[in-house]
N, C-alpha and C positions, 0 to 999 in steps of 0.2 A: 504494500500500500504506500502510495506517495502522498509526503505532504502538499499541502495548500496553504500559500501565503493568506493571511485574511487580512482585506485591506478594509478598514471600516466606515473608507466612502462609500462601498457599497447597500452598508445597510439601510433600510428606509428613516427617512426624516422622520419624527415624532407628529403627527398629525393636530392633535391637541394642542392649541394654541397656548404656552408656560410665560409669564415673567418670573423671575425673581429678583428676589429685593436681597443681595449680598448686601454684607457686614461692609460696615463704613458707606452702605448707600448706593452701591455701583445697580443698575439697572440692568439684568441680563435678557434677553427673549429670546425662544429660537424663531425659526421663518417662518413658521407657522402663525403666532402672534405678529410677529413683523408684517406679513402679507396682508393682516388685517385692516392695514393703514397705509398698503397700497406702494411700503419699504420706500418711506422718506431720506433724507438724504441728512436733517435733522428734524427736531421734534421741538413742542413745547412742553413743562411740564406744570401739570392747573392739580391744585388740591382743592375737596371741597371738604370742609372744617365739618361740618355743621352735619355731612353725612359722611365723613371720614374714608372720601373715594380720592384717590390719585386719579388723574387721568392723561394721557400721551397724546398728540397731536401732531400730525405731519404738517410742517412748514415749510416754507422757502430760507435757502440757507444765507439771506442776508437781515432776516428779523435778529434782533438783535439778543433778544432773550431765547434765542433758539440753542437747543444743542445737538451737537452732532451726535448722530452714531456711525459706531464704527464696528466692523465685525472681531470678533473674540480670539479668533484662531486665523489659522493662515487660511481657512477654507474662505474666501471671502464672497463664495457665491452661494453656500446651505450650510454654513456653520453658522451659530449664536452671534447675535450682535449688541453690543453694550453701548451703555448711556451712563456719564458721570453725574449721578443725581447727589453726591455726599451732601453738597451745601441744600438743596433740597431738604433732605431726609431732616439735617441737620434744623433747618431754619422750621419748619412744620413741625420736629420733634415727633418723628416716626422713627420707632423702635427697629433700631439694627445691629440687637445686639446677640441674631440669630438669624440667617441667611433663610428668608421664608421665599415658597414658592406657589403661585396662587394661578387658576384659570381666570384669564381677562373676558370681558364680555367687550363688546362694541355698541355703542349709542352716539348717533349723531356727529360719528367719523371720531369719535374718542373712545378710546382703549382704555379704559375702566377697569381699575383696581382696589375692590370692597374690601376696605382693611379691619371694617368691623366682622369680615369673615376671617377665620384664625390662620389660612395657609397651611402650607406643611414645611416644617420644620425641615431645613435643610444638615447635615450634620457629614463634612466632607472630611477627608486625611486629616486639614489639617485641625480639625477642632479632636479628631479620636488623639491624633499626638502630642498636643496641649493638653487634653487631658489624663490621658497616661504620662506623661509629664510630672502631673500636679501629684499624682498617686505617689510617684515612684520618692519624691520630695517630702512626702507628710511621714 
């Protein structure tokens, strides 16, 4: 039996539209959410207080309050694309002090993220070896 190189561009995109909200605020989506807004070039980013929904909007890249995205990985045609929201997260006082990963909906060309729903906990390398870390220290 011979082996088979397995190359992981192969596997299909994740269909389901993900943002996550990583630690320090960084905005991740795969293309799936990105397609939803039609894969702007930047966005703006609208919080509403009062119903505790973030929302993305596709812009032109000379508004001034706009920010760019940029893809995650070298894949830059189906891999994840990010958005620097820290002073966001920061200035609203949206909890980032756990990488959450939530399904967006779309309304009215905005990408809608209900933070009064709990997400899922994201919990990657490096939080298992920060905290095996702390263990191996006590």
């Amino acid at each position: 039996m011979a082996f088979e190189v397995f190359d992981k561009r192969l596997t299909p995109l994740a269909k389901a539209p993900i943002i996550t909200i990583q630690m320090r605020g960084i905005f991740s989506m795969n293309r799936a959410a990105y397609a939803l807004m039609d894969s702007p070039s930047h966005v703006e980013l609208l919080y509403d207080k009062d119903d505790q929904v973030i929302g993305i909007r596709g812009v032109d890249d000379d508004v001034p309050h706009g920010y760019e995205v940029r893809a995650q990985t070298r894949d830059k045609v189906s891999g994840p694309v990010i958005i620097a929201g820290t002073a966001f997260t920061q200035y609203y006082k949206i909890d980032t002090s756990v990488s959450r990963r939530w399904t967006p909906t779309v309304e009215n060309g905005i990408l809608r993220i209900d933070l009064k729903e709990p997400g899922v906990a994201i919990k990657g390398n490096r939080t298992a070896q920060a905290s095996s870390g702390d263990e191996q220290e006590s």
